[in-house]
N, C-alpha and C positions, 0 to 999 in steps of 0.2 A: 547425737541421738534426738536431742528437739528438733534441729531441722530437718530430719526426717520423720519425726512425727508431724512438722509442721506441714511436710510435704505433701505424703498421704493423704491429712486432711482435706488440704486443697484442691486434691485432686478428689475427694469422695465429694466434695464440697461443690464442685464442677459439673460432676457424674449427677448427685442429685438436682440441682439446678435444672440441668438437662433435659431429666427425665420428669419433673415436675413440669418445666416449659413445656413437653410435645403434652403431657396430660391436661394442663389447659386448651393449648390449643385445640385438642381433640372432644374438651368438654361442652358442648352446643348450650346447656343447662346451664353452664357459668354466667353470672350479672357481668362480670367484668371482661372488659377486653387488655390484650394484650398492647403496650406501648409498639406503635408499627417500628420501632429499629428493632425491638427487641423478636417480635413477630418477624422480621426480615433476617433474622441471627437463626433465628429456629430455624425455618426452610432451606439456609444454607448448610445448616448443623445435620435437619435430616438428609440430603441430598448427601453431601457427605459420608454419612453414614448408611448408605445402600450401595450392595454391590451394582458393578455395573459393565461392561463391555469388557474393561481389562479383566476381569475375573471369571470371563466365560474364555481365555484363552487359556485356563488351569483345565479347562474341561476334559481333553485327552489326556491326563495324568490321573484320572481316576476309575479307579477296574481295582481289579486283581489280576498278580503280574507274577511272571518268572524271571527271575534275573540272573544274567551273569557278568559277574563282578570282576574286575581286571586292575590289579594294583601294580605300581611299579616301585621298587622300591629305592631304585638310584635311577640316573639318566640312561646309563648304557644296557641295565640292566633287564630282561623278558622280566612279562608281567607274570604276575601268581593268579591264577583263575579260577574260582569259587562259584558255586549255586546257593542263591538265595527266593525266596517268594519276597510279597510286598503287597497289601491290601493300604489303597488309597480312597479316601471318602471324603465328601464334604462334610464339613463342621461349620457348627452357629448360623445356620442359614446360610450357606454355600457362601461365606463369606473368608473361607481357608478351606484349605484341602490337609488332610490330615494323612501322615504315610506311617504306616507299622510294617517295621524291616523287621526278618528274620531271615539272617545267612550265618557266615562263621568266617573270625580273622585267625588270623597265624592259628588254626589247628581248632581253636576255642569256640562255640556256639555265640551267635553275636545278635543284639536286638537292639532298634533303635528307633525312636520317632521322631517325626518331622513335622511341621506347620509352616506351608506356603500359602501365600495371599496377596493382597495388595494395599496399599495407603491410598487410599481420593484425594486424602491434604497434601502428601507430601507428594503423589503421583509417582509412586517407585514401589516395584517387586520387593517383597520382605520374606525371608526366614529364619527357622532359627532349626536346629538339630540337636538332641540328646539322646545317649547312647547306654549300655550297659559296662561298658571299658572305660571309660573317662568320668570326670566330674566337671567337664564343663559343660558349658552350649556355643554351639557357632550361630554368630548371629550376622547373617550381611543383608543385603540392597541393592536390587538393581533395575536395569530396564530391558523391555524385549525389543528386539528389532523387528522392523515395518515386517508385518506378515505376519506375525507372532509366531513363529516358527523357529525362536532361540531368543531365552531368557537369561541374561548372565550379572550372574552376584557379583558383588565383594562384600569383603569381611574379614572379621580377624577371630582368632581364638586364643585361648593355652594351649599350646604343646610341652606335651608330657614329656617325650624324647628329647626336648631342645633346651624347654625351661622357659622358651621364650613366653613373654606375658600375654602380648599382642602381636602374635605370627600370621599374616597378610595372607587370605585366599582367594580363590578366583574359582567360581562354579558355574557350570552352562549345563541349561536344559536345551537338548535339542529334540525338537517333534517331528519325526518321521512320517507319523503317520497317527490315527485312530487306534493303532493295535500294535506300535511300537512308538518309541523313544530313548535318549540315554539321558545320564547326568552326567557330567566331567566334574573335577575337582582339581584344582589346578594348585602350583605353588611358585609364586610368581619368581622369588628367590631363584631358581633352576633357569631360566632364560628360556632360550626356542622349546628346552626341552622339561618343559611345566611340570603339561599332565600327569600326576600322582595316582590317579583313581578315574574309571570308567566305569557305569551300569549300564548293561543293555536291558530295558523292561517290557517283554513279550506278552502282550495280554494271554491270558487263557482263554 
């Protein structure tokens, strides 16, 4: 429990630092100047923190959308195929793009949000997903390929069905176009034959 009260701290401790350092910086009125490493920490710290080039490749994922949904549920087995909507928007200063699903699994009305973005530091695609069927979040990392025209995670989650703790996934965005796209969901377990889940997302 301490160390994670120590942790927090640390990290609020970091977060204020921060956010004091660019309010110097930005103060013209201050006597004092900033030490230039510390003044050189800052500009990298902001730059860092401003969207930039990989985050306007999330652009075509944002509309309001019709989706149909294609689940497989063994290898050999035809997919189940469901209609869902989906309203994507940017969050925090277009810095995530924010997704609210509403379809329906096995017969059941189904809802579920999502947060895609990028890391500057780490240089890697980020999300996470939570739903109204589960109590966990998937959270992966990944990169897009030259063009930006297919972004693919990994990641791991719970599964409920397995029990497993840390069950390995595999998800691709692929960009068709301005007014279409899919998401795959892959499970690497299954070999050639992955693909678990498919969204096709039709702007309106």
């Amino acid at each position: 429990m301490k160390k994670n009260v120590s942790y927090t701290s640390s990290a609020l401790f970091v977060a204020g630092a921060l956010i004091a350092g660019l309010v110097l910086a930005d103060d013209n009125t201050s006597s004092q100047k900033l030490d230039p490493k510390m003044e050189e920490m800052m500009k990298k710290a902001e730059a860092a923190c401003t969207p930039g080039a990989a985050h306007k490749l999330l652009e075509p994922l944002v509309g309001d959308w019709n989706a149909e949904v294609k689940c497989w549920m063994g290898p050999d087995a035809p997919p189940t195929i469901t209609k869902g909507t989906a309203k994507s928007t940017w969050a925090l200063k277009e810095r995530f793009v924010q997704q609210e699903f509403n379809g329906e699994f096995m017969g059941k009305p189904f809802r579920g949000i999502g947060f895609t973005g990028y890391d500057n530091v780490r240089q890697k695609y980020n999300s996470v997903w939570i739903d109204d069927m589960t109590t966990t979040m998937v959270t992966s990392e990944g990169e897009a390929e030259p063009g930006g025209k297919a972004i693919t995670f990994a990641g791991n989650y719970a599964c409920a069905m397995t029990g497993e703790k840390h069950k390995e996934t595999k998800q691709i965005y692929r960009i068709a176009s301005h007014n279409k796209h899919t998401f795959e969901m892959h499970d690497p377990s299954r070999g050639d034959n992955s693909k678990v889940m498919e969204i096709t997302y039709t702007r309106k």
